[in-house]
C-alpha positions in Angstrom: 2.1 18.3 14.7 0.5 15.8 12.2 0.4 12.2 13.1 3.0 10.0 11.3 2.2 6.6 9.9 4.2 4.0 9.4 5.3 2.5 6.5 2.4 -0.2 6.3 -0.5 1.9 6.8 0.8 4.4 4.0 1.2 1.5 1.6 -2.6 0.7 2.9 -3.5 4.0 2.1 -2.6 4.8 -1.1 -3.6 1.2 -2.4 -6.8 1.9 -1.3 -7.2 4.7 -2.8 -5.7 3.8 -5.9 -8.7 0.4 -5.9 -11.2 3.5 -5.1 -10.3 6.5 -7.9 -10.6 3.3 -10.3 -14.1 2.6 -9.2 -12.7 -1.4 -8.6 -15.4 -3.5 -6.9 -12.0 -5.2 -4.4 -12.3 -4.7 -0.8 -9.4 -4.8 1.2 -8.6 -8.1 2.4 -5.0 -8.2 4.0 -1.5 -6.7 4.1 1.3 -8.9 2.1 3.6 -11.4 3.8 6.7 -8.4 3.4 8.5 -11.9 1.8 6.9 -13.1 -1.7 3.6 -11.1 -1.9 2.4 -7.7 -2.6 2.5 -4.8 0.3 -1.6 -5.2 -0.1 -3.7 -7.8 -1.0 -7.5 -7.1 -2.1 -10.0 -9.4 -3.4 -13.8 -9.6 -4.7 -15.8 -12.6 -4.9 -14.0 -14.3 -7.4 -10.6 -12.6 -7.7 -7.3 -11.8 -5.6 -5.8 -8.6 -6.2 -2.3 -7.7 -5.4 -0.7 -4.1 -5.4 3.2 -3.4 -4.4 3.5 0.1 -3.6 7.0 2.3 -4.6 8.0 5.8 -3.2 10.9 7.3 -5.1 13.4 9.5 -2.6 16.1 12.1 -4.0 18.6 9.8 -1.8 19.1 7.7 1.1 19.0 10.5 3.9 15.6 11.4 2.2 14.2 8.4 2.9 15.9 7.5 6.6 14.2 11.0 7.3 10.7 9.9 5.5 10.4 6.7 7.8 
């Protein structure tokens, strides 16, 4: 059976992914405050980067049974 994740490492996931298809010199720096910042926070040397990530479900019982 394949390992689930949970909701913060697939938000990790994909935003790193996304930084590394776009060839983005950020490294990963920290996961967002779930309050007033982005799910993931990157930076380089002079910049912060933040990136919200947003899954689309067919419904509500999709999603419950996603996470």
């Amino acid at each position: 059976m394949a390992e689930k994740f949970s909701k913060r490492d697939h938000e990790k996931y994909v935003a790193s992914n996304l930084i590394k298809s776009l060839n983005l010199p950020y490294e990963f720096d920290r996961m967002g405050n779930d309050k007033n910042e982005p799910d993931v926070i990157f930076k380089d040397q002079s910049k912060t980067l933040g990136i919200e990530i947003c899954l689309a479900y067919y419904d509500n019982t999709d999603a419950r049974q996603e996470w």
